[in-house]
VEXVOMAR-325712 format. One record per residue (C-alpha): residue number from 1; x, y, z; chain. Coordinates in pm, whole numbers, plus 50000, padded with zeros to 5 digits. Layout:
VEXVOMAR-325712
NUM, X, Y, Z, A
...
END
This chain:
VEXVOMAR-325712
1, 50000, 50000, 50000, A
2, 50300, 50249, 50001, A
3, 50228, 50317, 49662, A
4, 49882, 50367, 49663, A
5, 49883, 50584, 49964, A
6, 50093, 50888, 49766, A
7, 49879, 50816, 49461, A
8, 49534, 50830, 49592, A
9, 49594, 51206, 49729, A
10, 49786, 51271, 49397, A
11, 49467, 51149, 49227, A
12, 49233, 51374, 49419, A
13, 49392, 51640, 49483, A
14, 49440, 51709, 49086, A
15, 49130, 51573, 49008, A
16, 48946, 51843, 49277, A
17, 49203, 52141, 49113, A
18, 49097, 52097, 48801, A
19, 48722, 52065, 48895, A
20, 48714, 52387, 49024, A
21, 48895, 52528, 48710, A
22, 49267, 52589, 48824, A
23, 49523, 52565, 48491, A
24, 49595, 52217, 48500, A
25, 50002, 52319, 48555, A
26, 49902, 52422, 48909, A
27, 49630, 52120, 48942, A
28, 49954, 51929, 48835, A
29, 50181, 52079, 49066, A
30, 49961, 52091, 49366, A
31, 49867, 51725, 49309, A
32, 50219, 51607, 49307, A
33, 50285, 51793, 49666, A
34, 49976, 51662, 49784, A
35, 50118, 51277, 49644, A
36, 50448, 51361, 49862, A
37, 50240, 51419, 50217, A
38, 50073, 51135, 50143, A
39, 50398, 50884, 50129, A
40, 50528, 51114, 50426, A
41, 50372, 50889, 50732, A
42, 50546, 50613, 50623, A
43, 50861, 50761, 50697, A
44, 50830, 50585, 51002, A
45, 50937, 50273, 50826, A
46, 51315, 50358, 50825, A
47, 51334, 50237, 51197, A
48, 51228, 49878, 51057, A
49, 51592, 49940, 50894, A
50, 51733, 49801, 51249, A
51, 51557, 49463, 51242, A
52, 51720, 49388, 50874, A
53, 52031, 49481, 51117, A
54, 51953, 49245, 51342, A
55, 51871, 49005, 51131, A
56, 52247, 49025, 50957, A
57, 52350, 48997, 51323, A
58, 52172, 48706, 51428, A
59, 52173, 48331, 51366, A
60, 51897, 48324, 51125, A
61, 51604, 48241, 51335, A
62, 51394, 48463, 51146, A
63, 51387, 48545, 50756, A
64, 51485, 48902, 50670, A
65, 51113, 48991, 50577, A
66, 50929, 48870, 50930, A
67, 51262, 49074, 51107, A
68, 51198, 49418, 50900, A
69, 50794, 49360, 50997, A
70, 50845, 49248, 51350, A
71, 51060, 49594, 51416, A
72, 50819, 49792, 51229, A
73, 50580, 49730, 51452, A
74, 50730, 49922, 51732, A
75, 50678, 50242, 51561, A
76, 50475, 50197, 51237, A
77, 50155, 50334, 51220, A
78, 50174, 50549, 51524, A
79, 50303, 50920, 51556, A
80, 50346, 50994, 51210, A
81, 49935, 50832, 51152, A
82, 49778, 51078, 51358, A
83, 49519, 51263, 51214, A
84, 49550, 51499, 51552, A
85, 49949, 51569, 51456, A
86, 49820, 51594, 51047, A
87, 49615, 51908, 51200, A
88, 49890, 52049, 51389, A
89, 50199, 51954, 51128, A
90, 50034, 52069, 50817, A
91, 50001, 52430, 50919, A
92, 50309, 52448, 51056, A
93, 50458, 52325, 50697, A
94, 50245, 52572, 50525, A
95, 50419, 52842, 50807, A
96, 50740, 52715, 50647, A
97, 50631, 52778, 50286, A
98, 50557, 53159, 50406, A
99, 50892, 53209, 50558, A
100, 51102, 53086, 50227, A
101, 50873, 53245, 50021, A
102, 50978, 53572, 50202, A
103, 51322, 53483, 50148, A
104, 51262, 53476, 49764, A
105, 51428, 53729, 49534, A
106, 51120, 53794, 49327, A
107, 50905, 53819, 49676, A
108, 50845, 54161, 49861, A
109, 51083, 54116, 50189, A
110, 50915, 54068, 50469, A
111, 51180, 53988, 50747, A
112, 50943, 54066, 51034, A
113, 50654, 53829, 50874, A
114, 50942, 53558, 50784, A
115, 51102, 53506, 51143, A
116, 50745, 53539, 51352, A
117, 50621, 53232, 51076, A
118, 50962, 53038, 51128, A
119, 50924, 53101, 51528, A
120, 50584, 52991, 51479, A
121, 50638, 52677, 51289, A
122, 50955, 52609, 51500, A
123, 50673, 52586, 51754, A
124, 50444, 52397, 51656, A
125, 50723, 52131, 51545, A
126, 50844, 52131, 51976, A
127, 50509, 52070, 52061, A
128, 50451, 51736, 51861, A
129, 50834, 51628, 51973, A
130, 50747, 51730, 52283, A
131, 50398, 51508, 52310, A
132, 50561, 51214, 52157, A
133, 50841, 51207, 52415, A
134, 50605, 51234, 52725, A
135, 50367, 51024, 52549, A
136, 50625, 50711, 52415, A
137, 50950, 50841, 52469, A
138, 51250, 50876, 52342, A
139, 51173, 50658, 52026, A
140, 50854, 50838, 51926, A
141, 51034, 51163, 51935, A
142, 51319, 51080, 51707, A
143, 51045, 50904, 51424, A
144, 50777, 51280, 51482, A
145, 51158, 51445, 51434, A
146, 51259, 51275, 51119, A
147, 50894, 51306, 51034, A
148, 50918, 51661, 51045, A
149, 51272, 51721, 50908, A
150, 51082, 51526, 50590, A
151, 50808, 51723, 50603, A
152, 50979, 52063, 50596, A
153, 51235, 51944, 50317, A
154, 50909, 51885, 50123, A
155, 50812, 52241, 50151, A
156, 51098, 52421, 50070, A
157, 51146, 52199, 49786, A
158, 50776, 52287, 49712, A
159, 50816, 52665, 49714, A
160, 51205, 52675, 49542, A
161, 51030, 52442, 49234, A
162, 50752, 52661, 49204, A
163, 50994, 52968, 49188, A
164, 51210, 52808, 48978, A
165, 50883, 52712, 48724, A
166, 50734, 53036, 48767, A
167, 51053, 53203, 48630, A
168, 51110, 52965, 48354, A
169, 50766, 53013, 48254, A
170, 50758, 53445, 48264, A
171, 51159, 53401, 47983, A
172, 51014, 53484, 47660, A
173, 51265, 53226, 47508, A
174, 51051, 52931, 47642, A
175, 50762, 52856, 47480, A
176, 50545, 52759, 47867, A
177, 50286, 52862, 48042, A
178, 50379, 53063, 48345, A
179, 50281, 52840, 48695, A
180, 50168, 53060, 48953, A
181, 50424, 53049, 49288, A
182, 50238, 52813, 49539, A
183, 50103, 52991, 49834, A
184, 50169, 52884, 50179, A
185, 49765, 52858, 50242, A
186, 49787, 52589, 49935, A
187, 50010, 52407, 50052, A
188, 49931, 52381, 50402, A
189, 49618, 52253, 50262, A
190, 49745, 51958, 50038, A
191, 49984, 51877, 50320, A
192, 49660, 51827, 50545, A
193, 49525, 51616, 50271, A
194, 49797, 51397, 50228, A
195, 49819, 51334, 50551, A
196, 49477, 51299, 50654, A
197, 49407, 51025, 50365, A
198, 49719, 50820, 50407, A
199, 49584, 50612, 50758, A
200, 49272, 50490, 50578, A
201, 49440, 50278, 50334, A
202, 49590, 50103, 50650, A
203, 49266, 49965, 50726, A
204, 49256, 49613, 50574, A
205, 49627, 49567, 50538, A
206, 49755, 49583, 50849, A
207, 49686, 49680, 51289, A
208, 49519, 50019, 51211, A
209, 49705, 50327, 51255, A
210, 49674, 50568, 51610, A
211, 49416, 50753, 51517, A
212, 49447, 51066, 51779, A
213, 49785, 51011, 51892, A
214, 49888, 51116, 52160, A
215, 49576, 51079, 52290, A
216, 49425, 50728, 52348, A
217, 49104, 50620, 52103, A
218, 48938, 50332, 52039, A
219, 48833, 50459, 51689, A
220, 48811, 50170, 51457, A
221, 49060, 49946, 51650, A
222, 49042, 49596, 51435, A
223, 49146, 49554, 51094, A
224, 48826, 49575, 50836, A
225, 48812, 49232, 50694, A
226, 48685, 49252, 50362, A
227, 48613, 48869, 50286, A
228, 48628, 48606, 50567, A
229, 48859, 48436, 50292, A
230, 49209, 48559, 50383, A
231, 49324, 48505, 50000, A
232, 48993, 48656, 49893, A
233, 49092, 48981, 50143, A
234, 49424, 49007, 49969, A
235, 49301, 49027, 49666, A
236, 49036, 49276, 49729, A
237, 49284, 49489, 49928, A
238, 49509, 49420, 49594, A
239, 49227, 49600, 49410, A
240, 49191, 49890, 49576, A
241, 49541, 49928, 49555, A
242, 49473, 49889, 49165, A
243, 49211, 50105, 49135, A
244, 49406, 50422, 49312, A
245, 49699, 50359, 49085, A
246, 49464, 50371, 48809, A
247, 49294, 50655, 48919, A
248, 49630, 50877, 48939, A
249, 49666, 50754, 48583, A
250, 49392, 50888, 48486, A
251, 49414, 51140, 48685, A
252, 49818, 51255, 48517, A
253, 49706, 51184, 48190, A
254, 49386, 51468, 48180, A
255, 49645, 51743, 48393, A
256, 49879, 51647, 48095, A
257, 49653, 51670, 47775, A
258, 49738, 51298, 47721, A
259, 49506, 50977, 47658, A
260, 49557, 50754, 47881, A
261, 49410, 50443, 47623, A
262, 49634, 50518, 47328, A
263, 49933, 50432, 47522, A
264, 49828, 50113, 47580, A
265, 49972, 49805, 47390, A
266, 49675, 49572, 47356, A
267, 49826, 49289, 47383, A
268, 49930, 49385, 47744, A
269, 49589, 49147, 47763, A
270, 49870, 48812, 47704, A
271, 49942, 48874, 48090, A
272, 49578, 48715, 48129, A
273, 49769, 48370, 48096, A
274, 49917, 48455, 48459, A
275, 49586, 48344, 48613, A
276, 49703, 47961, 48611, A
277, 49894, 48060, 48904, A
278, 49586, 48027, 49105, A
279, 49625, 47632, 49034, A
280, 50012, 47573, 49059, A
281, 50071, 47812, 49333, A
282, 50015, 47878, 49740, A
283, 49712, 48094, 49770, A
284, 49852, 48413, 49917, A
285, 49722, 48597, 50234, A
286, 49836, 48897, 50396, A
287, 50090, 48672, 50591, A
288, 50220, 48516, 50306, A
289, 50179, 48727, 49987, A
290, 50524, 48783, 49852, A
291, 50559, 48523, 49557, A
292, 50236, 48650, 49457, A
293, 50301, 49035, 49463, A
294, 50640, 48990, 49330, A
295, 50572, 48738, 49041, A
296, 50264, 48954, 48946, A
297, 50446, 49296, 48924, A
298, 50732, 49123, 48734, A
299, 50478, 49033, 48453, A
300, 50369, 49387, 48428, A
301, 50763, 49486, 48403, A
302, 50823, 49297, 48149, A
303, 50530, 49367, 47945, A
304, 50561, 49725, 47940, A
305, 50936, 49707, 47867, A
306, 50862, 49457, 47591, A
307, 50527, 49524, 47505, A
308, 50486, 49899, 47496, A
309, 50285, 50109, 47256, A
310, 50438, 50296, 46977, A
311, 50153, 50530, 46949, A
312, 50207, 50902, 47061, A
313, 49962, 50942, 47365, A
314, 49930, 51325, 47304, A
315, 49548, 51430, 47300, A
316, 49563, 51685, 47079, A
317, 49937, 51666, 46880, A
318, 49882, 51988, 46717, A
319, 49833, 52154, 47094, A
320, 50123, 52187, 47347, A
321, 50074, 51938, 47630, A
322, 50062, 52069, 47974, A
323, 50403, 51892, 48040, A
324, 50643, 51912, 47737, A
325, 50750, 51633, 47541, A
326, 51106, 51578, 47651, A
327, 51309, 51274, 47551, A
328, 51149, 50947, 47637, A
329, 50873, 51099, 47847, A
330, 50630, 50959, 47588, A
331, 50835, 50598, 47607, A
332, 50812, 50594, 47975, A
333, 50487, 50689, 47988, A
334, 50376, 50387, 47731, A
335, 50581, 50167, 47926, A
336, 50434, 50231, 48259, A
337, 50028, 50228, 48149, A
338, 50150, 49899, 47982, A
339, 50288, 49718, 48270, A
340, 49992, 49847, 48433, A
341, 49688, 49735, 48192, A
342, 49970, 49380, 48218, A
343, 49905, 49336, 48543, A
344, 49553, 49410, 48587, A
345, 49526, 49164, 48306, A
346, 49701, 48914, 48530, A
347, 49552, 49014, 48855, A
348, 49146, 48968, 48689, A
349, 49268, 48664, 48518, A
350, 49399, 48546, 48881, A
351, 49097, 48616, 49050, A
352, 48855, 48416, 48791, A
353, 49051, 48095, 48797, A
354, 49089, 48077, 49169, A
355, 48679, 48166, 49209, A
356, 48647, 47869, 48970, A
357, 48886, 47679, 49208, A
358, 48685, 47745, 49510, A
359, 48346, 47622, 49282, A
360, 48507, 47346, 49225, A
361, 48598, 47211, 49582, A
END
């Protein structure tokens, strides 16, 4: 679900932005900042670095994958899964954004404005360090640290590419529209997005996240089983995963003036012949899913490498697309909407023969 977490708030966010009519650079733009916050919880997942350490230390007891999981578990899905420290972080990033946008050359200086936002921010960030420490210690407080050290790298790189964009766009040798600097107020607000949707997707993979953190709730506690099957769980949670990447496909393609069909070799459809793994292979749950999540995302690498469509995916070739045309963008593009269509191919073609399977017991 890593994936799908950044995607789904890339998705929405660009899809809501151009709804209400923003150019689709700055739906674009805002969507991909939006995508970062979304990965940014997961952060939290470098500590599960140590148990691989462990692992190399130890006498093999445990496999490499059950070590990384088993020390994930002491911090994953905790202080950077709030929605509570989403409402307090996001502002403070968007505080942040204000203060290096003051900083700007092109900006009106503002030195007063700057240091009260960067005193205020600065703030905000010791207050969540300070809750996780008297709330889970010493731990906690490094993972809400490194969660906001990420967090605030995001937003300066935010505001210095949307500088950098703007100016490229207002040089009368480039042939671009001009994307309007991102405002601090726009930011902060994707940042709460991202944030805000990335525990839900938690739901039926794994313990759900700490909802309120650092206080205590009993908010949807249990995992939300979607089939009393556990194969038949993975492979709905597999979907959804599907469908958001999908989505954000969909979703690039229409900020980009590109169809998201013509890029499609058709016979990405071959990887259908992947669903006699359902009969030759272990039926995979959420304990044991890896030759089935690896084996199926190989067949969608090599189709789009091998497979990919020669046809240009512009919209409208005689218009400028939203995002020019640079070398292989169109190639990569092909490749990864063919891997894609590959492996939902595979993945429907799975999930027919091992419904058959079941009928048949």
């Amino acid at each position: 679900m890593f994936v799908g977490h950044a995607l789904l708030a890339f998705a929405v966010a660009g899809l809501i932005a151009d709804w209400h009519g923003w150019p689709r650079r700055h739906a674009l733009f805002v969507a991909v900042i939006a995508g970062a916050f979304g990965a940014l919880p997961d952060i939290d997942i470098l500590y599960a670095l140590t148990g691989l350490g462990h692992w190399l230390l130890a006498d093999g007891a445990l496999s490499a994958p059950t070590a990384f999981w088993n020390a994930s578990r002491t911090v994953h899905r905790s202080v950077t899964h709030s929605l509570l420290v989403g409402a307090v972080a996001a502002p403070a990033f968007g505080l942040v954004a204000f203060a290096m946008q003051t900083r700007e050359p092109d900006r009106p200086r503002r030195p007063i404005g700057s240091a009260l936002a960067a005193l205020a921010s600065l703030s905000l960030f010791g207050l969540l360090v300070l809750a996780a420490l008297l709330r889970s210690g010493p731990l906690a407080a490094f993972v809400m640290s490194l969660f906001l050290g990420t967090g605030t790298l995001l937003s300066l790189a935010s505001v210095r590419a949307s500088t950098l964009a703007s100016a490229l766009g207002d040089t009368p040798d480039l042939n671009s529209a001009s994307l309007p600097a991102i405002s601090p107020s726009t930011l902060t607000l994707a940042a709460l997005w991202g944030l805000w949707s990335h525990p839900w997707g938690d739901l039926v993979t794994g313990s759900p996240p700490d909802w309120f953190f650092p206080a205590d709730s009993t908010l949807l506690a249990s995992r939300v089983v979607l089939h009393s099957d556990p194969t038949l769980h993975l492979l709905a949670a597999f979907a959804i995963e599907l469908g958001a990447i999908w989505l954000a496909a969909i979703t690039f393609c229409r900020l980009t003036d590109r169809n998201v069909f013509a890029a499609i070799d058709p016979r990405a459809g071959l990887a259908a012949g992947y669903g006699l793994a359902a009969v030759v292979t272990t039926p995979p749950t959420l304990d044991v899913s890896y030759h089935f999540v690896f084996s199926i995302l190989s067949v969608g690498l090599l189709s789009g490498i091998t497979l990919r469509s020669p046809v240009s995916v512009a919209r409208h070739p005689r218009l400028q697309p939203v995002l020019p045309s640079l070398p292989r963008t169109e190639s990569l593009l092909a490749t990864a909407l063919t891997g894609l269509a590959a492996i939902t191919s595979a993945f429907l073609a799975y999930v027919v023969v091992y419904l058959s399977s079941l009928g048949s017991v």
